[in-house]
py3Dmol code that shows the C-alpha trace and the ligand (Angstrom):
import py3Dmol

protein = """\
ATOM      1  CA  UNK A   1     -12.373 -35.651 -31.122  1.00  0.00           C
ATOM      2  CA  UNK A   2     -12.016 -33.237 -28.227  1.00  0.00           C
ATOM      3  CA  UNK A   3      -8.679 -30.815 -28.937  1.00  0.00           C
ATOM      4  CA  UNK A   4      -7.667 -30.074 -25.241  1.00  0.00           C
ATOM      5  CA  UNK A   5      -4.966 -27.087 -24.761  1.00  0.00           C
ATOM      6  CA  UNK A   6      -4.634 -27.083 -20.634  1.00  0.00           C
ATOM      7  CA  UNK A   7      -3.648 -30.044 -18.288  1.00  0.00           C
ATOM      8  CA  UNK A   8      -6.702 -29.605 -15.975  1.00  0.00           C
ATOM      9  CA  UNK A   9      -8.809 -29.949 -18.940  1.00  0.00           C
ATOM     10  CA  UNK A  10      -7.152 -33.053 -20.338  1.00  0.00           C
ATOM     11  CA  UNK A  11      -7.529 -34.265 -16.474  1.00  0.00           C
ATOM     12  CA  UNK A  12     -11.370 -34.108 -16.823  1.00  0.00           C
ATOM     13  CA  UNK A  13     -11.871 -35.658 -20.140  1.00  0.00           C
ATOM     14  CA  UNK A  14      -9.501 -38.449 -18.987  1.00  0.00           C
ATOM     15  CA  UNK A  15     -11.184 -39.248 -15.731  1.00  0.00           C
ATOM     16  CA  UNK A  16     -14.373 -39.780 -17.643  1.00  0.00           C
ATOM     17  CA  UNK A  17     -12.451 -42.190 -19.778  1.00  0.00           C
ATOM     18  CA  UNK A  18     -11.047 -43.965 -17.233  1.00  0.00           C
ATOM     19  CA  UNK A  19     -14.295 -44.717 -14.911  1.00  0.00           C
ATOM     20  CA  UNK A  20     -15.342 -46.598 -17.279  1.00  0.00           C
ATOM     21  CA  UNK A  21     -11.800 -49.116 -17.478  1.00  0.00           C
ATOM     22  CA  UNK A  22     -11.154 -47.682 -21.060  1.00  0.00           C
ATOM     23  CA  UNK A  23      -7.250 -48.749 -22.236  1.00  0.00           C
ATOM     24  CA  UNK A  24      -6.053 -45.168 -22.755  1.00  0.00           C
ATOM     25  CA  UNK A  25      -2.773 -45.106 -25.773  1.00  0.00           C
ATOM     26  CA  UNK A  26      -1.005 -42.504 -25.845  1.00  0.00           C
ATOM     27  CA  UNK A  27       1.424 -41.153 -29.082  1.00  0.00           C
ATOM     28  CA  UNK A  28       3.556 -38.254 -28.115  1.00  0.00           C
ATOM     29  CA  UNK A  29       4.605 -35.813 -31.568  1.00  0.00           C
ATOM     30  CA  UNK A  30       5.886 -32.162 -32.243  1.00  0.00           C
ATOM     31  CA  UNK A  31       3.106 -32.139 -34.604  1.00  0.00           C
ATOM     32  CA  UNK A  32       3.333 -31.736 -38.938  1.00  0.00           C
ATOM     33  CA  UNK A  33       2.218 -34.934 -38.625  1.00  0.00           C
ATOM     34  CA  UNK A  34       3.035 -37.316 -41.690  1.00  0.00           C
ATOM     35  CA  UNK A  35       2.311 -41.012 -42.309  1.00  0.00           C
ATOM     36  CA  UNK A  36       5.151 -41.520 -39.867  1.00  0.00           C
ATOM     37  CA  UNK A  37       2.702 -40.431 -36.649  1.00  0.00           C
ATOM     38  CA  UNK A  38      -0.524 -41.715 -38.229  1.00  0.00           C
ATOM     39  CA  UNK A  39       1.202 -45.533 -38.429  1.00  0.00           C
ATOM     40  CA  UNK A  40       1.620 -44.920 -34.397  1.00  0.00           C
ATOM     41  CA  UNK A  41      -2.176 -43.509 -33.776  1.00  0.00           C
ATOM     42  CA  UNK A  42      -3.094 -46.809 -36.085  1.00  0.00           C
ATOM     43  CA  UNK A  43      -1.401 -49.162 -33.341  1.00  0.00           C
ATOM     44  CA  UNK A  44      -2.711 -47.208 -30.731  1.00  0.00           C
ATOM     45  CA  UNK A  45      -6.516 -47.409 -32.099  1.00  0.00           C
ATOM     46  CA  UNK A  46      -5.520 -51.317 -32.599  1.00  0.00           C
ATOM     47  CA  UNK A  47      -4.635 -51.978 -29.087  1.00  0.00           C
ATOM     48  CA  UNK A  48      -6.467 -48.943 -27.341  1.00  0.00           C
ATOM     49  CA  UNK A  49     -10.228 -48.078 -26.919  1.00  0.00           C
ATOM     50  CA  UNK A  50      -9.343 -44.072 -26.535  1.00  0.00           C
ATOM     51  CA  UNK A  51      -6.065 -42.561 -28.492  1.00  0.00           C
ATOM     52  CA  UNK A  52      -4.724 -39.310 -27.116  1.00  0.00           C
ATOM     53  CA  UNK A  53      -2.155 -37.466 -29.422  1.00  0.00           C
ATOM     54  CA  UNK A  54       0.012 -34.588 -28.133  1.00  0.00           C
ATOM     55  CA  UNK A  55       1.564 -31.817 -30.263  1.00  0.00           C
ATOM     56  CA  UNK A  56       4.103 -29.456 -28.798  1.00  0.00           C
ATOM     57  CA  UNK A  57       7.393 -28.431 -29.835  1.00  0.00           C
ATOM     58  CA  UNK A  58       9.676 -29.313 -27.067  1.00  0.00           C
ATOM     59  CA  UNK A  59      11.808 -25.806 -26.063  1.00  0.00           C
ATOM     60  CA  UNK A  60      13.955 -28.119 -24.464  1.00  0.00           C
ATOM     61  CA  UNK A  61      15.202 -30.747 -26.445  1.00  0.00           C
ATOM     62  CA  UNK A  62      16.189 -27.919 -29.134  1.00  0.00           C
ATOM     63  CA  UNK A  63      19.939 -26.650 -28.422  1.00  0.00           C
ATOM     64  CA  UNK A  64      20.585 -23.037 -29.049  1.00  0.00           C
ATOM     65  CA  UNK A  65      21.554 -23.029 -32.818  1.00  0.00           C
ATOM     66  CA  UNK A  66      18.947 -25.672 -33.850  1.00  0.00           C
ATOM     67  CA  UNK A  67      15.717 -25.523 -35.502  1.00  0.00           C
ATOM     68  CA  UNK A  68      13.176 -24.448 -32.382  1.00  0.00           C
ATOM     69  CA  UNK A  69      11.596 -21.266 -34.308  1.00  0.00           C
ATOM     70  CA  UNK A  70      11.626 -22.991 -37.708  1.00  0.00           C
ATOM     71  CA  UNK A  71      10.308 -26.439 -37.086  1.00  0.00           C
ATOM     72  CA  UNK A  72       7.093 -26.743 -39.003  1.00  0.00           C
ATOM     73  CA  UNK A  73       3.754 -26.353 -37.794  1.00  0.00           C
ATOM     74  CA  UNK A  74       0.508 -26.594 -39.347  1.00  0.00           C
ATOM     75  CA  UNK A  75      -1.699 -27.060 -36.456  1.00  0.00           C
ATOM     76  CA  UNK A  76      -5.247 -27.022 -38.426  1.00  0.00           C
ATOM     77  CA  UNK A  77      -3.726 -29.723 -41.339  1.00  0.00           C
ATOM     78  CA  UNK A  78      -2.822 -31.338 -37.894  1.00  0.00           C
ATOM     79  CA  UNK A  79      -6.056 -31.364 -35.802  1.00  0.00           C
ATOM     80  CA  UNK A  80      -7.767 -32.325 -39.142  1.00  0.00           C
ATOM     81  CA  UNK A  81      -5.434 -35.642 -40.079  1.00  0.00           C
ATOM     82  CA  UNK A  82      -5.954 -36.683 -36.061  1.00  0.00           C
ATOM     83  CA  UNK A  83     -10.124 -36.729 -36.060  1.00  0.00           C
ATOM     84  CA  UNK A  84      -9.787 -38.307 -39.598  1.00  0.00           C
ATOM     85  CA  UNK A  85      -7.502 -41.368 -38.120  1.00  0.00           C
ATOM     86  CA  UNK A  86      -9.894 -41.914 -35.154  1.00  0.00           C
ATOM     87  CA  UNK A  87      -8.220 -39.718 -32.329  1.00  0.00           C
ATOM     88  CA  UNK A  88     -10.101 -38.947 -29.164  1.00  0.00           C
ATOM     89  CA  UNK A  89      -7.951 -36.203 -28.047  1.00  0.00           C
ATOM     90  CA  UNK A  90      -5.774 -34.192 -29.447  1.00  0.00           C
ATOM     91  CA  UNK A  91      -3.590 -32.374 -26.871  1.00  0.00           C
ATOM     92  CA  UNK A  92      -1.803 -29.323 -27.450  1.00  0.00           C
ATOM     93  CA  UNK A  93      -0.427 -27.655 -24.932  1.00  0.00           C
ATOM     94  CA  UNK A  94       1.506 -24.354 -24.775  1.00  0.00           C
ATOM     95  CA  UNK A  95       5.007 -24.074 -23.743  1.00  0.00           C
ATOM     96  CA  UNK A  96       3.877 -21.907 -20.790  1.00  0.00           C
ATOM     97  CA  UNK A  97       1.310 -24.546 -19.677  1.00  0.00           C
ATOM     98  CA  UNK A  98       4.092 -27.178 -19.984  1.00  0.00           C
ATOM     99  CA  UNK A  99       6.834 -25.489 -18.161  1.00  0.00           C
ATOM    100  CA  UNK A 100       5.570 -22.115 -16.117  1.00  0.00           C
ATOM    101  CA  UNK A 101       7.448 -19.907 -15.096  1.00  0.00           C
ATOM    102  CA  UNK A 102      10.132 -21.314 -11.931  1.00  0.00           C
ATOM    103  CA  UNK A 103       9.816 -24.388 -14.134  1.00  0.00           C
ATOM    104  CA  UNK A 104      13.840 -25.769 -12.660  1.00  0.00           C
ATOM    105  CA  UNK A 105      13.181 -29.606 -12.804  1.00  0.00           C
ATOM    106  CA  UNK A 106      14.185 -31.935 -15.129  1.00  0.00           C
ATOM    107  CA  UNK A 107      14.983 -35.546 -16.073  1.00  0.00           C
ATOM    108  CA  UNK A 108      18.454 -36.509 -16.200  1.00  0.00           C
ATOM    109  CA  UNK A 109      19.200 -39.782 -18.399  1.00  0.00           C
ATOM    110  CA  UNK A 110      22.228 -41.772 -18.226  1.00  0.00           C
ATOM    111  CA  UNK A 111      24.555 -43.583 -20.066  1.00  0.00           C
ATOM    112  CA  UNK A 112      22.247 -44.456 -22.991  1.00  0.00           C
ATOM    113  CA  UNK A 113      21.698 -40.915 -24.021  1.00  0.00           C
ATOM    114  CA  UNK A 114      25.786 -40.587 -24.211  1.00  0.00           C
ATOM    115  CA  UNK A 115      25.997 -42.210 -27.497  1.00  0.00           C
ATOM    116  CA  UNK A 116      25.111 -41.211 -31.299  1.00  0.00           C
ATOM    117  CA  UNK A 117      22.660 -37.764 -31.434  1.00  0.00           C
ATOM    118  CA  UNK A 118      23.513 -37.689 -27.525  1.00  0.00           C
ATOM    119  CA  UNK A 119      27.164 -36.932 -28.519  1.00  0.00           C
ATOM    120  CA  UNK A 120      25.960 -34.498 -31.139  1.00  0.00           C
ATOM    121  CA  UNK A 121      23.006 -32.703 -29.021  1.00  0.00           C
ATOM    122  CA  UNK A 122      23.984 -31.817 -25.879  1.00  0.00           C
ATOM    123  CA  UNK A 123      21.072 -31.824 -23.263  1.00  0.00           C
ATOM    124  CA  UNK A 124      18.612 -33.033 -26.309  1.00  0.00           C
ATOM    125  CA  UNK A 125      17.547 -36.269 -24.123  1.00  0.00           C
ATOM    126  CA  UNK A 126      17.248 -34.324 -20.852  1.00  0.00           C
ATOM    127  CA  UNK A 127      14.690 -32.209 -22.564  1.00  0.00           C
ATOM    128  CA  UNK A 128      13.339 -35.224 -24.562  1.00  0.00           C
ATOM    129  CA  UNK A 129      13.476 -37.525 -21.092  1.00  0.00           C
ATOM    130  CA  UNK A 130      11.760 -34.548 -19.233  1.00  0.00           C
ATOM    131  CA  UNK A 131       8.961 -34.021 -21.333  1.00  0.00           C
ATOM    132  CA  UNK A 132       8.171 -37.360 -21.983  1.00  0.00           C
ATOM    133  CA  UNK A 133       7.790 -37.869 -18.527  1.00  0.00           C
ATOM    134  CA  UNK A 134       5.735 -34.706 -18.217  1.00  0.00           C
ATOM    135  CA  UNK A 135       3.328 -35.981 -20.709  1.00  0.00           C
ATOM    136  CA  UNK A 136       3.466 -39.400 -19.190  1.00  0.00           C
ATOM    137  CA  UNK A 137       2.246 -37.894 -15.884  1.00  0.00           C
ATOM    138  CA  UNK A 138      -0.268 -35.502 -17.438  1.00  0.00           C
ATOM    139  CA  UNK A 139      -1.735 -38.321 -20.678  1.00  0.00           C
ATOM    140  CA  UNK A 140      -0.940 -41.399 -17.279  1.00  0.00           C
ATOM    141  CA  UNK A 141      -1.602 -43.716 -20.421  1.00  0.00           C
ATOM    142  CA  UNK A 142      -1.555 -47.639 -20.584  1.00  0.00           C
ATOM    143  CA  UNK A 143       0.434 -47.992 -23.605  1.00  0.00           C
ATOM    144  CA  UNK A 144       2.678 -45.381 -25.262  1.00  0.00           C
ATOM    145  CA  UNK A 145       3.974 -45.402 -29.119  1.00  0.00           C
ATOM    146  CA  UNK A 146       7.478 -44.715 -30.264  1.00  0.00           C
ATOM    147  CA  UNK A 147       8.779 -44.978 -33.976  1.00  0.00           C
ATOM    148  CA  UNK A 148      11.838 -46.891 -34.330  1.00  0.00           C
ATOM    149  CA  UNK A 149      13.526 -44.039 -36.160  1.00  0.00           C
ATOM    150  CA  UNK A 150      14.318 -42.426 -33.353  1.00  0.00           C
ATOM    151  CA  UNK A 151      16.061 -45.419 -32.202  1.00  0.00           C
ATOM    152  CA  UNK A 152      18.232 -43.684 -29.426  1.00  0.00           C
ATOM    153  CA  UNK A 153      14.596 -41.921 -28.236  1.00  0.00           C
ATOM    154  CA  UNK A 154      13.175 -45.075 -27.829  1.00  0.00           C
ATOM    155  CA  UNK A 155      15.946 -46.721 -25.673  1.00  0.00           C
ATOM    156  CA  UNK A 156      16.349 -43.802 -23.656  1.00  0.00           C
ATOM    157  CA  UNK A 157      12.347 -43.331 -22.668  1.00  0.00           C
ATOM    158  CA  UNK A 158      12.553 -47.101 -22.012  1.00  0.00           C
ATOM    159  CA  UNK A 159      14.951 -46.894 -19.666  1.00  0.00           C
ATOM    160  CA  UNK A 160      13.374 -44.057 -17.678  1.00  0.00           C
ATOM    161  CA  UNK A 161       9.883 -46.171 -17.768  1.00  0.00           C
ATOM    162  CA  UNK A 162      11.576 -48.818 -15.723  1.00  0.00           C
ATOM    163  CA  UNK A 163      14.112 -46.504 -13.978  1.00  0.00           C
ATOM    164  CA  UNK A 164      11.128 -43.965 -12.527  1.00  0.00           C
ATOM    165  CA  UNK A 165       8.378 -46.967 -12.325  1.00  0.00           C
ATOM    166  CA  UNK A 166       6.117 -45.785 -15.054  1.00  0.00           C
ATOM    167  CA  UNK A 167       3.404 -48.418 -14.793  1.00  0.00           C
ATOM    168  CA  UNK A 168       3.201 -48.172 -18.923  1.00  0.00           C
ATOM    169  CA  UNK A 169       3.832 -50.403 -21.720  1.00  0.00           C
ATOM    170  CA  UNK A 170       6.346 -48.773 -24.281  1.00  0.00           C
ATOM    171  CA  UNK A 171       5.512 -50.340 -27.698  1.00  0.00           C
ATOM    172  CA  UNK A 172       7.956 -49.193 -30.558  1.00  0.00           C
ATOM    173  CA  UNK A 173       6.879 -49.048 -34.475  1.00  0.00           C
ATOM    174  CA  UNK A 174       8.495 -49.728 -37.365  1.00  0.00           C
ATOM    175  CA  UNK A 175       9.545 -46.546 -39.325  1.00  0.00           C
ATOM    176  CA  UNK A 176       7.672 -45.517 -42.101  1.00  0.00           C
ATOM    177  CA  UNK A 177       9.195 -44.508 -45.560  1.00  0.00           C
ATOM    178  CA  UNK A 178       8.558 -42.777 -48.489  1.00  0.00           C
ATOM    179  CA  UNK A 179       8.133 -44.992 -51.711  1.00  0.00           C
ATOM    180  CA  UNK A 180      12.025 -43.952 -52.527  1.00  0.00           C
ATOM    181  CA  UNK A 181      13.038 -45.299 -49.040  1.00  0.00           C
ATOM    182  CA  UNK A 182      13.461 -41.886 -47.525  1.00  0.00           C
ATOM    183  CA  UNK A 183      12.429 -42.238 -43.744  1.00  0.00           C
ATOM    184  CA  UNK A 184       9.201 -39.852 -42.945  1.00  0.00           C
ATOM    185  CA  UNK A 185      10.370 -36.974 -40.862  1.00  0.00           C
ATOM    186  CA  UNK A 186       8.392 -33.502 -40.434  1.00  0.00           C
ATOM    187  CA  UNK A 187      11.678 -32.063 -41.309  1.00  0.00           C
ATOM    188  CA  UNK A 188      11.995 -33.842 -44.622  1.00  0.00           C
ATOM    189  CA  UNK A 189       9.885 -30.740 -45.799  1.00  0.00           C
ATOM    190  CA  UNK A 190      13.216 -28.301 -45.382  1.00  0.00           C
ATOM    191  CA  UNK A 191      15.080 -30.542 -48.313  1.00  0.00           C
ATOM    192  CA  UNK A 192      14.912 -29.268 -52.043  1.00  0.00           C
ATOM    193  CA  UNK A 193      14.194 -31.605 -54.496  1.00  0.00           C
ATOM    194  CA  UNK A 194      18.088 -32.242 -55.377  1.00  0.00           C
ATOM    195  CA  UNK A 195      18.766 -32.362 -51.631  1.00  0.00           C
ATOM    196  CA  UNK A 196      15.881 -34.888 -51.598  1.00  0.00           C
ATOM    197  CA  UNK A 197      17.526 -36.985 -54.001  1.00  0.00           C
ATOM    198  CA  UNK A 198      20.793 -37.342 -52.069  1.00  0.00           C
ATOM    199  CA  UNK A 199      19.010 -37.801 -48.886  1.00  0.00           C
ATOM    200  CA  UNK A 200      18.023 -41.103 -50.089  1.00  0.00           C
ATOM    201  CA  UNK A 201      21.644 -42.582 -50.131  1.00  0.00           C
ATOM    202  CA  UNK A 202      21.378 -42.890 -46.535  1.00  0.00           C
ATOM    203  CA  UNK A 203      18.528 -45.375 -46.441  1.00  0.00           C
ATOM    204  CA  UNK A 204      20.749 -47.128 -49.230  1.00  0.00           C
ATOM    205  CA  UNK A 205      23.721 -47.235 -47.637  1.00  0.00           C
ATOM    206  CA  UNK A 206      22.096 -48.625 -44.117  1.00  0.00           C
ATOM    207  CA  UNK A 207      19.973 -51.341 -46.275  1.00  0.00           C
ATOM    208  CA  UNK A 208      23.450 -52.658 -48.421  1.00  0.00           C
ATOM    209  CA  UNK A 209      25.218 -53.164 -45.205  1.00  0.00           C
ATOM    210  CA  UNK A 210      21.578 -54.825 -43.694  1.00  0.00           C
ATOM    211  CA  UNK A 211      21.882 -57.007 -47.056  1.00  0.00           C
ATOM    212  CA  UNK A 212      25.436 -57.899 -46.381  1.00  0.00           C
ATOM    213  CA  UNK A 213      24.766 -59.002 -42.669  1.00  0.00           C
ATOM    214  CA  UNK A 214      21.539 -61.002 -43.559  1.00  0.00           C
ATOM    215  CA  UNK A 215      24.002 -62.782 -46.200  1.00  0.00           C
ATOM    216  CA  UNK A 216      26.348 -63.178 -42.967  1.00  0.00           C
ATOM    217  CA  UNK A 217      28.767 -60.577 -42.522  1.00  0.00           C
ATOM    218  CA  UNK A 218      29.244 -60.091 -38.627  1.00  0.00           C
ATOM    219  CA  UNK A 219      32.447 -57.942 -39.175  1.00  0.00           C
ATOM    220  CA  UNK A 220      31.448 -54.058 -37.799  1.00  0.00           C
ATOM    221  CA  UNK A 221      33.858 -52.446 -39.723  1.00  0.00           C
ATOM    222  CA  UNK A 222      33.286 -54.229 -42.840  1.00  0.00           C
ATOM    223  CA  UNK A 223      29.488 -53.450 -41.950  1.00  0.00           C
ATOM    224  CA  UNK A 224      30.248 -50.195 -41.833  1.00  0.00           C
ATOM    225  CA  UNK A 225      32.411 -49.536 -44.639  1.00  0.00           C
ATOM    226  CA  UNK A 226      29.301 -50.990 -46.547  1.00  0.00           C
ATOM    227  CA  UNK A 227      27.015 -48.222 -45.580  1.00  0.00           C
ATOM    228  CA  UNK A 228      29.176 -45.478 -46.070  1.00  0.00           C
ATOM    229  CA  UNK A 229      30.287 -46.012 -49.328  1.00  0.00           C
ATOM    230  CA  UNK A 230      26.621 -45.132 -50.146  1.00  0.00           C
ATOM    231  CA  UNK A 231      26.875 -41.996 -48.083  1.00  0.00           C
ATOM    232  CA  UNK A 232      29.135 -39.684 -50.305  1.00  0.00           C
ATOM    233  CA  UNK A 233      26.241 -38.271 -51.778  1.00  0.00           C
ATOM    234  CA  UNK A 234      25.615 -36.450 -47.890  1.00  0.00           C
ATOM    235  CA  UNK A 235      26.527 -33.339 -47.174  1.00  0.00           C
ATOM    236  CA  UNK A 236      28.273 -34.021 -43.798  1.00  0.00           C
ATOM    237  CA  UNK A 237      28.222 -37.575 -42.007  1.00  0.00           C
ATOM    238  CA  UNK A 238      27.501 -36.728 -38.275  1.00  0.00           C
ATOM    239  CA  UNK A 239      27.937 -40.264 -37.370  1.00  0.00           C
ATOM    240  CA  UNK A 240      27.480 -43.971 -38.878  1.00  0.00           C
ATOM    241  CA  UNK A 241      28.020 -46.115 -35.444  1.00  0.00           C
ATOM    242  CA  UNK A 242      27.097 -49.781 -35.002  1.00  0.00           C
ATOM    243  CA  UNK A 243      26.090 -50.084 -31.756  1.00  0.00           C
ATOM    244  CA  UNK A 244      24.857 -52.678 -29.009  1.00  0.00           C
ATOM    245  CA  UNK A 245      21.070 -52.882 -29.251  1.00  0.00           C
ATOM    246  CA  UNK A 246      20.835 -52.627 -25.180  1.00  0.00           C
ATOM    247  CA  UNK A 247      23.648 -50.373 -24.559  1.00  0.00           C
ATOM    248  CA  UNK A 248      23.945 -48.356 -27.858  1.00  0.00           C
ATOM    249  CA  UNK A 249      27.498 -48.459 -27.071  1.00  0.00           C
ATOM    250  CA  UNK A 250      29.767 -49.503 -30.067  1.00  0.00           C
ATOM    251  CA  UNK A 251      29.176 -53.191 -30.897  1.00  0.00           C
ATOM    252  CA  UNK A 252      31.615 -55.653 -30.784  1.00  0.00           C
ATOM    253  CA  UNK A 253      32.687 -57.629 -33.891  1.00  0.00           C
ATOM    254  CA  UNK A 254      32.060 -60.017 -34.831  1.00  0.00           C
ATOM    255  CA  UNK A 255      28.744 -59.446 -33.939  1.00  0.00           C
ATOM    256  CA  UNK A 256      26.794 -61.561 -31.472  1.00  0.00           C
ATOM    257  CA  UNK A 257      24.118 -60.055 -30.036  1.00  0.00           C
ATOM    258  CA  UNK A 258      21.607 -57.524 -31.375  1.00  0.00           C
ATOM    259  CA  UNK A 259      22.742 -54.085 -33.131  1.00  0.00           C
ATOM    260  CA  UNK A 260      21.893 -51.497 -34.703  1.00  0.00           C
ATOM    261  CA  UNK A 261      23.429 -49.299 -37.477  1.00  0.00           C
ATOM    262  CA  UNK A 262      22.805 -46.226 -36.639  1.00  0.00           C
ATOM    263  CA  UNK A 263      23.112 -42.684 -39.201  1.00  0.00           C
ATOM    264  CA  UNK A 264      23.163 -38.603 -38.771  1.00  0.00           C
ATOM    265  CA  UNK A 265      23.862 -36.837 -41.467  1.00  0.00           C
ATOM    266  CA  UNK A 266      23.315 -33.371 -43.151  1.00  0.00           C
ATOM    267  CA  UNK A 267      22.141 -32.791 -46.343  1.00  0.00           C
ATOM    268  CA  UNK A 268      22.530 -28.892 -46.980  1.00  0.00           C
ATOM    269  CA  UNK A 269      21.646 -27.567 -43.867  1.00  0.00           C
ATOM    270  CA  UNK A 270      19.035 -30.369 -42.639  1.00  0.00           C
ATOM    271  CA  UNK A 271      19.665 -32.916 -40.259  1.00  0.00           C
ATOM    272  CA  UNK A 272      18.435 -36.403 -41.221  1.00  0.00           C
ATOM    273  CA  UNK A 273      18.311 -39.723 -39.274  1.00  0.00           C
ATOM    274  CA  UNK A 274      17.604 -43.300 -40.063  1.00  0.00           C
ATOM    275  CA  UNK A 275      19.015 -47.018 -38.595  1.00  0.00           C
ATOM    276  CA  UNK A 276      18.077 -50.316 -39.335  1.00  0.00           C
ATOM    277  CA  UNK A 277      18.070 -53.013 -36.985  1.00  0.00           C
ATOM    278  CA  UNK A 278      20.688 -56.082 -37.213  1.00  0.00           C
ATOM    279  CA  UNK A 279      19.159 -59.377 -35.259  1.00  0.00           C
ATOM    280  CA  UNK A 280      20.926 -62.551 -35.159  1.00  0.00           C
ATOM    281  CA  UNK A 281      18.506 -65.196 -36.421  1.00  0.00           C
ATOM    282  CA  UNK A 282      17.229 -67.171 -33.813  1.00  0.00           C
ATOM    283  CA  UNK A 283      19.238 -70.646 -33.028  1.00  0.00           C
TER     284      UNK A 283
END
"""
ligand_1 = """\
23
LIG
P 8.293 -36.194 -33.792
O 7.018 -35.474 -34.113
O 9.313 -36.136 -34.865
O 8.829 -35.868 -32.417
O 7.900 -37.728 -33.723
C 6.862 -38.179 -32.886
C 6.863 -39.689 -32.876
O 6.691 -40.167 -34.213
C 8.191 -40.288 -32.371
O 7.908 -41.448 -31.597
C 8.889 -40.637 -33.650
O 9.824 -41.692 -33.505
C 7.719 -41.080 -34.518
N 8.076 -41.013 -35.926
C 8.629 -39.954 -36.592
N 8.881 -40.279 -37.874
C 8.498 -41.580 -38.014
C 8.504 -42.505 -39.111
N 8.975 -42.172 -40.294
N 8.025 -43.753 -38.894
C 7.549 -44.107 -37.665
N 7.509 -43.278 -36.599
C 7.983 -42.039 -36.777
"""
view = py3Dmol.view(width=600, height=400)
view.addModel(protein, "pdb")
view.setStyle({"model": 0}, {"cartoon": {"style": "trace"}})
view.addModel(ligand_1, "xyz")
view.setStyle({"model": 1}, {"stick": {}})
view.zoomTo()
view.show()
């Protein structure tokens, strides 16, 4: 594994790659990587000949009061989990390589990043949609890797795929949980062990209203209540929104067409999320 800190570098030691017709994957992370990011360089070595991982903490996806200097890092744990899963190269970039100084350009997303965390973050897609494409221009991979549990992420970087003709195919993977349920999440390691515990009512709550629908509830509200009379246990509920799978706009009821129940919530002062998707069984 080659760990490649400068763009011109990661230029070279993707040309060589390429010459030779190699499908290049790509997995985009802020790094503490958990089983979460190793499930996405796993599809990426399954589908791929050469997997190229970046780590960088995005300055600007992070809004003023959130978590930029805090969010963990363990770059040597990092480097060491990517060669052991198979990585060719590890990226990790600076923030001044990524945005230098007169850096003023930046990726506006629509509609789609209006909704859920878009309500809650302001400007968080515009710095997710910006760096994304960034990387996308800098990795120029054939396939990318998204986990579902940033549902909202995954719909948004979609759209700007198509929208800016990205010649890449977005492939998203299933979110990985702890053996409580718990979705993986680098910032996971901020919750005590009590905090832990409550945490897990929010998987709960989005798997009893799941159960309900498979047994064929289509009713949103009644979906809805379902979930959140798991979610007490939370600290403060952000938002719990059923929403269109295309347009992540609230879903209609009874529901018709693909959804997804979406969650935010804070327990103590960390900020969780998790959604399950609701698909209609075929006809
Ligand atoms: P992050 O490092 O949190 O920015 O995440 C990098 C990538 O890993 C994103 O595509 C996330 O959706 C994905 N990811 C994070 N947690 C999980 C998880 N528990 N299961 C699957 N993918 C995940």
């Amino acid at each position: 594994m080659q760990t490649i800190t400068t763009v011109a570098e990661l230029r070279r030691a993707l040309a060589k790659v390429r010459h030779v017709d190699k499908r290049v994957g790509f997995v985009p992370t802020m790094g503490y990587l958990h089983d979460g990011h190793l499930a996405l360089v796993a599809a990426s070595r399954a589908q791929c000949d050469v997997t190229v991982v970046s780590i960088f903490v995005n300055p600007t996806q992070f809004g003023p009061n959130e978590d930029l200097s805090s969010y963990p890092r363990a770059f040597l744990r990092d480097e060491k989990l990517c060669r052991d899963a198979g990585v060719a190269i590890l990226f990790a970039p600076d923030a001044q390589e990524v945005y230098p100084s007169r850096f003023e350009t930046f990726v506006e997303p629509g509609e789609l990043a209006k909704s859920l965390c878009g309500a809650f973050r302001p400007g968080h897609f515009r710095g997710v949609a910006t760096v994304v494409c960034k990387l996308f221009n800098m990795v120029q991979p054939d396939v990318v890797f998204f986990g579902q549990k940033d549902f909202q992420q995954c719909a948004v970087v979609r759209r700007m795929a198509i929208d800016l003709n990205f010649p890449i195919e977005i492939v998203t993977v299933p979110t990985v949980r702890e053996p409580d349920g718990l979705a993986m999440s680098s910032r996971n390691r901020y919750l005590s062990e009590e905090e832990r515990r409550r945490a897990l009512a929010i998987n709960r709550g989005l798997l009893a209203a799941a159960h309900e629908f498979r047994s064929g509830e289509r009713n949103v509200e009644r979906l809805v209540a379902i979930a959140k009379g798991h979610l007490e246990t939370v600290d403060r509920l952000q938002y719990l929104e059923l929403v269109d799978g295309d347009t992540l706009k609230a879903a209609d009821s009874p529901l018709r067409r693909p959804a997804a129940l979406c969650a935010a919530a804070y327990v103590g002062s960390t900020r969780l999320i998790d959604n399950v998707i609701l698909a209609l069984p075929t006809p």
